[in-house]
N, C-alpha and C positions, 0 to 999 in steps of 0.2 A: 285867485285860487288860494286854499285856505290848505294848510298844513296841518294832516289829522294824525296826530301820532300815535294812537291807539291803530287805526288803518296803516301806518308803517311799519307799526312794531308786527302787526298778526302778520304781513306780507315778508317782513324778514325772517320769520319764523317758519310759514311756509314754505321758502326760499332753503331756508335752511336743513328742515327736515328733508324736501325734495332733493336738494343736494348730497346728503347724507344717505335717502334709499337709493339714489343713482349710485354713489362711490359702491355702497355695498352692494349691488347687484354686480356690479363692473368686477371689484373683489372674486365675488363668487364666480363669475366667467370666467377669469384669470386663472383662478384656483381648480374648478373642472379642465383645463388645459394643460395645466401645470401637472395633473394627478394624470391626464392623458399619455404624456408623454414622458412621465416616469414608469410608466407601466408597460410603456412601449419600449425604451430605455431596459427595465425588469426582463421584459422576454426576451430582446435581442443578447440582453447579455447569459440567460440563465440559458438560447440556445449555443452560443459561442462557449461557455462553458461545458457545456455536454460534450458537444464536440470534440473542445480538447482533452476533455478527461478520457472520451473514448481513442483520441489517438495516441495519448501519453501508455495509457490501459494496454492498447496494443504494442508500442514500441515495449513498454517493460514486460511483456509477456513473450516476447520476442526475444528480451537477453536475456528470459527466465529457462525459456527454452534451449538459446545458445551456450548459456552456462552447465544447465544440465545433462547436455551433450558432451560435453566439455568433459566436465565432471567422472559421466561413465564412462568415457573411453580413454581419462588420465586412469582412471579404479581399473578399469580391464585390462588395460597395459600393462599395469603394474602388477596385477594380480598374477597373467600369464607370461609375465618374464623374469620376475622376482624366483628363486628358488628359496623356499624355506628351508632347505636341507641345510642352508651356509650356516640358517641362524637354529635350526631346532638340533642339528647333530652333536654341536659342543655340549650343549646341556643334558644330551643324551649319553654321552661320553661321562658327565661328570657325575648324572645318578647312575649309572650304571658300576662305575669303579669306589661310591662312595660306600664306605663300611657299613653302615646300616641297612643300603639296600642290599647288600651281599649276605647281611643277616636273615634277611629272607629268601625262603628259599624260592626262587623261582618265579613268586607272582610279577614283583616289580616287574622281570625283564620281560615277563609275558603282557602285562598291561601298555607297558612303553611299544614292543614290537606290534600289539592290536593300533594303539595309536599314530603309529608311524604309517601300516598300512591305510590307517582311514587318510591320513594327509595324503599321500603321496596317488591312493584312488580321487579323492575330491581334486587332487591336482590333474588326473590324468597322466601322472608320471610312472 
């Protein structure tokens, strides 16, 4: 048997190119599976994400709502057991006896007594 190296060289070559579209079809398999299951990976997590953004959503609309309960019924407690008389009567005292309101005649203590009425109607008192 006669050693043809021209007939070796084409056969390693073929060998070769064959081996190289195999790797790269294998590649490309790998790679459609690989993209498979990052995509699958993609939804499961962008559903686990919804999820919890809808439950976080609800818990803080929960203390949004707890707070502002809160809120109104500290304001309306306060509102109907506070007397403004403690805080608006001294300053009523002090324009009322201050010389220039006395220089006028009359309107001052007429607009203070309108004003006093409307507090003490918005209070109910």
């Amino acid at each position: 048997m006669q050693f043809d190296l021209r007939k070796s060289a084409t056969d390693a070559a073929y060998i070769a190119v064959g081996v190289g579209v195999l790797g790269y079809q294998q590649a490309q398999v790998r790679r459609r599976e690989a993209q498979a299951k990052l995509q699958s990976l993609g939804s499961d997590a962008r559903g686990t994400l919804s999820q919890q953004s809808g439950t976080i959503r609800a818990r803080a609309e929960g203390i949004a709502t707890n707070v502002s309960g809160t809120i109104t019924n500290a304001a309306n407690t306060a509102a109907t057991t506070t007397n403004p008389r403690q805080f608006v009567e001294p300053i009523v005292q002090q324009i009322k006896t201050h010389p220039a309101v006395n220089a006028i005649p009359g309107q001052i203590g007429k607009a203070i007594d309108v004003g006093r009425d409307r507090v003490q109607s918005f209070r109910g008192a």
